[in-house]
DRENPA-3360 file (N, C-alpha, C; in nm, 2 decimals, always signed):
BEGIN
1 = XXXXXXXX = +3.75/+2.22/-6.60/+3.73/+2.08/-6.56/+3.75/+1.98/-6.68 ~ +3.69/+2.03/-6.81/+3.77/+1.96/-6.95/+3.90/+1.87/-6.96 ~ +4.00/+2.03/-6.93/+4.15/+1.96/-6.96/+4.18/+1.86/-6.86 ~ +4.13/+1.83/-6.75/+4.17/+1.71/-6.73/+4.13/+1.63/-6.73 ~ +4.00/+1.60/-6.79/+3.94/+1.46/-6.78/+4.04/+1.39/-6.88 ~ +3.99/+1.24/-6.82/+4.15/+1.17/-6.92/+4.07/+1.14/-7.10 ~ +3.93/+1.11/-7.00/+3.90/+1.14/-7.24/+3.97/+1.23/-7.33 ~ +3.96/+1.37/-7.28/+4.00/+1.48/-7.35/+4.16/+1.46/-7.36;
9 = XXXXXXXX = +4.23/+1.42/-7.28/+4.36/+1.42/-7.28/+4.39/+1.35/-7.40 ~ +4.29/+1.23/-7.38/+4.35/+1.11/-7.45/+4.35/+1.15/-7.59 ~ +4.19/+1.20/-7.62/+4.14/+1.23/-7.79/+4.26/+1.36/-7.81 ~ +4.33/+1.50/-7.71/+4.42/+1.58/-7.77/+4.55/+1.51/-7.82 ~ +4.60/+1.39/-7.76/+4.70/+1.31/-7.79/+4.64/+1.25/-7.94 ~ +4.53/+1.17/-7.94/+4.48/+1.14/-8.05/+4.52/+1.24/-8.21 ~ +4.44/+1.32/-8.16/+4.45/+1.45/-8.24/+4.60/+1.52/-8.31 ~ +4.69/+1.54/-8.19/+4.79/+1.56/-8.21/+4.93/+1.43/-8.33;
17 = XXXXXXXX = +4.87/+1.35/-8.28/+4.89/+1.24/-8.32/+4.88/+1.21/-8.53 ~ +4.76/+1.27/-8.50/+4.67/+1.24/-8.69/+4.76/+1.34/-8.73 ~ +4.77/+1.52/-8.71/+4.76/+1.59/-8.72/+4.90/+1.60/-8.79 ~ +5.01/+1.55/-8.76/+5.15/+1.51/-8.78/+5.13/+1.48/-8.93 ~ +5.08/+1.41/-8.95/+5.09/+1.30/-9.12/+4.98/+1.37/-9.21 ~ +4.83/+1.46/-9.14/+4.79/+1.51/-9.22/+4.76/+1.63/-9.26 ~ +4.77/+1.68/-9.36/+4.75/+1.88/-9.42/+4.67/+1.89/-9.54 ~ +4.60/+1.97/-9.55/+4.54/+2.02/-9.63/+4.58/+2.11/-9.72;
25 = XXXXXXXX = +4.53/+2.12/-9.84/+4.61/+2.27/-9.94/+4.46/+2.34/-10.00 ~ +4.47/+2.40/-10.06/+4.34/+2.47/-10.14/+4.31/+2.34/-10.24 ~ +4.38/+2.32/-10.32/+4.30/+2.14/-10.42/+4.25/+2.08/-10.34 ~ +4.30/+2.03/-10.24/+4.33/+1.90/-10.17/+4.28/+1.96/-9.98 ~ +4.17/+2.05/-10.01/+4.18/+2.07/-9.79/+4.14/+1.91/-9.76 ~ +4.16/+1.98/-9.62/+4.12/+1.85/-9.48/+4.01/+1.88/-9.44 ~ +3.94/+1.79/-9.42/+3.76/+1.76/-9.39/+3.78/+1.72/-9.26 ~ +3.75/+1.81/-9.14/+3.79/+1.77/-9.01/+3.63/+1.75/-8.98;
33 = XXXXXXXX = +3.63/+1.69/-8.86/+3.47/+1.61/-8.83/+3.52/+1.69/-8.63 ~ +3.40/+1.74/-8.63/+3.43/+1.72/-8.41/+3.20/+1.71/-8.42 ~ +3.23/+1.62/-8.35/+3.10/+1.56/-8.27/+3.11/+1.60/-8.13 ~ +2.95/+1.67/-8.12/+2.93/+1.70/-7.96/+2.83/+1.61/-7.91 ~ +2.75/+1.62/-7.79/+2.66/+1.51/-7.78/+2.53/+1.47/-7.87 ~ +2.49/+1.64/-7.90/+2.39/+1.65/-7.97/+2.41/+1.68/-8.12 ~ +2.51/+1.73/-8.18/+2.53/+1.77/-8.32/+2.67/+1.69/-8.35 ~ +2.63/+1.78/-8.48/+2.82/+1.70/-8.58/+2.85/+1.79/-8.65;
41 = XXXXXXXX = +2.95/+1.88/-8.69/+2.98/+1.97/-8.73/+3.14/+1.90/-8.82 ~ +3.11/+1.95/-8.95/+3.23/+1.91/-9.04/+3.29/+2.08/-9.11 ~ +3.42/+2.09/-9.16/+3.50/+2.21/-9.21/+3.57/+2.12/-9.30 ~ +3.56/+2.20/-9.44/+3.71/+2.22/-9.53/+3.78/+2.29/-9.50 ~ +3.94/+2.26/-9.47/+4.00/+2.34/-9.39/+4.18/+2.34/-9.44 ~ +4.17/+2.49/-9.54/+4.33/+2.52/-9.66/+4.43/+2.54/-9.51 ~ +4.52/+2.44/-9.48/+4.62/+2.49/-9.36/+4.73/+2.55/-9.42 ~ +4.73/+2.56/-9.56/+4.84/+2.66/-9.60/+4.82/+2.76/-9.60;
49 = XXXXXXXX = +4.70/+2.83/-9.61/+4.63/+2.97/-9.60/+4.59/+2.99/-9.47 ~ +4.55/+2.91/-9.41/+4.50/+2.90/-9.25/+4.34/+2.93/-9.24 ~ +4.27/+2.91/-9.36/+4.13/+2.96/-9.37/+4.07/+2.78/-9.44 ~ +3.91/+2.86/-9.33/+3.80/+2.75/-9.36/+3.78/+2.80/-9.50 ~ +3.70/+2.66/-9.53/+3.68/+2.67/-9.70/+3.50/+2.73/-9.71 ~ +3.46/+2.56/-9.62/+3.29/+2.55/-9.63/+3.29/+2.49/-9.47 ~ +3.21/+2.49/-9.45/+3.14/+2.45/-9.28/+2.99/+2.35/-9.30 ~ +2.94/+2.29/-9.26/+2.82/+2.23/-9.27/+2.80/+2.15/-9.14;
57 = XXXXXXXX = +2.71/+2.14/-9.08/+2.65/+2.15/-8.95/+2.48/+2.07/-8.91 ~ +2.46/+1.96/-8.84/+2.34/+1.97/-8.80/+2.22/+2.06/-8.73 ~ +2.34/+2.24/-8.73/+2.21/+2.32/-8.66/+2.17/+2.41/-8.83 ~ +2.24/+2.35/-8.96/+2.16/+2.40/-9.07/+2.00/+2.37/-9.05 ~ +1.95/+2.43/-9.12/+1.79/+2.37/-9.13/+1.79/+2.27/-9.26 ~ +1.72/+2.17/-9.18/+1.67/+2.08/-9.22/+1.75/+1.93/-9.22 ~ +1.83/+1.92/-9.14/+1.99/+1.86/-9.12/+1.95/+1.73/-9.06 ~ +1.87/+1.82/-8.93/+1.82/+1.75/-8.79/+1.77/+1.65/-8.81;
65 = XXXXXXXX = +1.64/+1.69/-8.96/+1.56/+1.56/-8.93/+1.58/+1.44/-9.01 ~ +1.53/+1.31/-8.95/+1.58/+1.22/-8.94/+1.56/+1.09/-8.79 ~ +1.58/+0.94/-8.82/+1.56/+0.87/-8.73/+1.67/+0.87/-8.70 ~ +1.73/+0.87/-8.51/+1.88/+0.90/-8.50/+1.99/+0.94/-8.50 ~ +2.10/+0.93/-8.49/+2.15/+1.04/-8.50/+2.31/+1.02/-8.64 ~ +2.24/+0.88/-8.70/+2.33/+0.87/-8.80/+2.30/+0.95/-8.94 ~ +2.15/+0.95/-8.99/+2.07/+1.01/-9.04/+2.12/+1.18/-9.08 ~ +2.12/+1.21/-8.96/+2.11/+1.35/-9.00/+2.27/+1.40/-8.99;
73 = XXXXXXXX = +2.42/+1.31/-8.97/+2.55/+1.28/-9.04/+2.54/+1.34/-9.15 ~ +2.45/+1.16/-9.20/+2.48/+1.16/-9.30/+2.44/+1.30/-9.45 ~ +2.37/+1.32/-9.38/+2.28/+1.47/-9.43/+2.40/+1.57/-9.39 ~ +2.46/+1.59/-9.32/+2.58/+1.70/-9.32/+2.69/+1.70/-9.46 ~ +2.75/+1.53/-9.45/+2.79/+1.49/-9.50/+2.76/+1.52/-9.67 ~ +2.69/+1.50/-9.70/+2.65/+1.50/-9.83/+2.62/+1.67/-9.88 ~ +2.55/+1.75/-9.75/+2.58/+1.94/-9.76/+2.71/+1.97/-9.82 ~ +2.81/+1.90/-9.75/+2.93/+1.97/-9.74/+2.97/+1.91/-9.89;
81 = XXXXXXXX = +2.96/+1.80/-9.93/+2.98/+1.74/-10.05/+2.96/+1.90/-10.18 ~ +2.80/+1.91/-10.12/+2.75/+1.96/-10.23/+2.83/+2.14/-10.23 ~ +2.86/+2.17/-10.10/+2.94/+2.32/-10.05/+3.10/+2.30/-10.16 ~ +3.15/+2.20/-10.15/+3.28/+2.20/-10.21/+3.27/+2.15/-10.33 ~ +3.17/+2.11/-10.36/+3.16/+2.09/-10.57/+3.11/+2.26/-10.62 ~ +3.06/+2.35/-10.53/+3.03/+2.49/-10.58/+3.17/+2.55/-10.60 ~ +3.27/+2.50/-10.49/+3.41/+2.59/-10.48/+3.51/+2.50/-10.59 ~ +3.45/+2.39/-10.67/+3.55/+2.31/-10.76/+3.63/+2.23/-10.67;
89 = XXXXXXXX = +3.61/+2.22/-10.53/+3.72/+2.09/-10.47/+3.62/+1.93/-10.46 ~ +3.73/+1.89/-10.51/+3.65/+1.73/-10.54/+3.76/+1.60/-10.46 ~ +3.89/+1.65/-10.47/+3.93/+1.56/-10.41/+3.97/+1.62/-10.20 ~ +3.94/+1.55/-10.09/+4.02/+1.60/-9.96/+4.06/+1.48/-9.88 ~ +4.17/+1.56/-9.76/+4.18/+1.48/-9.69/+4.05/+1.45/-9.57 ~ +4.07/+1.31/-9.51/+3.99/+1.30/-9.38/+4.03/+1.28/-9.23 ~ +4.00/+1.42/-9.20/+4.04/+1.41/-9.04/+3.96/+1.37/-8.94 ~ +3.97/+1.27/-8.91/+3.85/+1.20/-8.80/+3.86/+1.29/-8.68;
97 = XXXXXXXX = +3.91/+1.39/-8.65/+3.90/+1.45/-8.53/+3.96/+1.36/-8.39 ~ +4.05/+1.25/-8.38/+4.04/+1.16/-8.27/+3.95/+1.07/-8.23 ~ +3.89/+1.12/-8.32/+3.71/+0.98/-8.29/+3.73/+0.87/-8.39 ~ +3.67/+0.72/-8.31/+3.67/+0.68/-8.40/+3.64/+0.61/-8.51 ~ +3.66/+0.59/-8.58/+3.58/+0.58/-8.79/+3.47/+0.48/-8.75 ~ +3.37/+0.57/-8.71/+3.27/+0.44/-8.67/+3.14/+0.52/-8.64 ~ +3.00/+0.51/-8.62/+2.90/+0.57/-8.63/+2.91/+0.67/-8.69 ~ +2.88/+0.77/-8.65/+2.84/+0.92/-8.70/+2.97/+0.95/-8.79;
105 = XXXXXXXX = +3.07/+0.99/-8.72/+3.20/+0.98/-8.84/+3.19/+0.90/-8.94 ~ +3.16/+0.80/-8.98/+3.19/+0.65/-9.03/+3.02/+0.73/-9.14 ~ +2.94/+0.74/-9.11/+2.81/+0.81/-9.15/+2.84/+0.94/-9.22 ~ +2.90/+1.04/-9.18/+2.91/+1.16/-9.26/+3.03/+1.15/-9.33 ~ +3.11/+1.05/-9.33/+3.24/+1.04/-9.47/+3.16/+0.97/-9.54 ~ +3.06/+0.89/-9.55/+3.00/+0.80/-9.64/+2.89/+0.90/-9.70 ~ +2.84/+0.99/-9.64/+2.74/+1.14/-9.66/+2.81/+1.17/-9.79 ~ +2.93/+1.23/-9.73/+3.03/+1.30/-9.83/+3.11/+1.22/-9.96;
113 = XXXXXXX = +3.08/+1.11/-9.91/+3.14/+1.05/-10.09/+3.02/+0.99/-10.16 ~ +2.86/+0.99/-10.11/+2.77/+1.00/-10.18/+2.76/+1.16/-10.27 ~ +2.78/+1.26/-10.18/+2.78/+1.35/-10.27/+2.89/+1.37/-10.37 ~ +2.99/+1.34/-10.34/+3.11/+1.32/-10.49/+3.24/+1.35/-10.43 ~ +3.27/+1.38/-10.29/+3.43/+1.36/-10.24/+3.50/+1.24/-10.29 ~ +3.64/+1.28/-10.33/+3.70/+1.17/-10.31/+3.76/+1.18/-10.17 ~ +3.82/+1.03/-10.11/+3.91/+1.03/-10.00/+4.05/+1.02/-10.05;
% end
């Protein structure tokens, strides 16, 4: 029932769309973002190698809490910061997933350059 609602269509066009102009390398991965209703889930992600780097997630402990649901973003954001200063990547790209650059997204890129990403 997914593939056809026309949201999904729209955000895979979306997607397909970013996806063209942007890549990741092992210096330099792509910080892809996908939001569900209830969580937010971010990846560094080497497409020259085809492997995740780091992952960070609102079902880690202690993510969740927080007032809202920009709060605990932002708290991803800033994990993942600290996941990819252990592996030495400091500089990535940002893949907004199709969503867009506005609450929660807009919240965990700002996570992540609190903790020391560049964009």
């Amino acid at each position: 029932m997914a593939k056809t609602n026309p949201k999904t269509i729209a955000r895979q066009k979306r997607i397909k769309r970013i996806r063209k102009n942007i890549s990741g390398t092992g210096e330099c991965p792509r910080l892809r973002v996908f939001k569900s209703a209830k969580h937010i889930y971010a990846q560094l992600i080497d497409d020259v190698a085809g492997h995740t780097l780091a992952t960070a997630s609102t079902l880690e402990n202690g993510t969740k809490e927080g007032k809202g649901k920009l709060d605990p973003a932002n708290k991803v954001g800033t994990n993942l910061a600290k996941k990819a200063k252990k592996l030495g990547i400091e500089k990535v790209v940002f893949d907004r997933g199709g969503y867009i650059y506005h609450g929660r997204v807009k919240s965990l890129s700002e996570g992540a350059r609190e903790g020391g990403l560049k964009f």
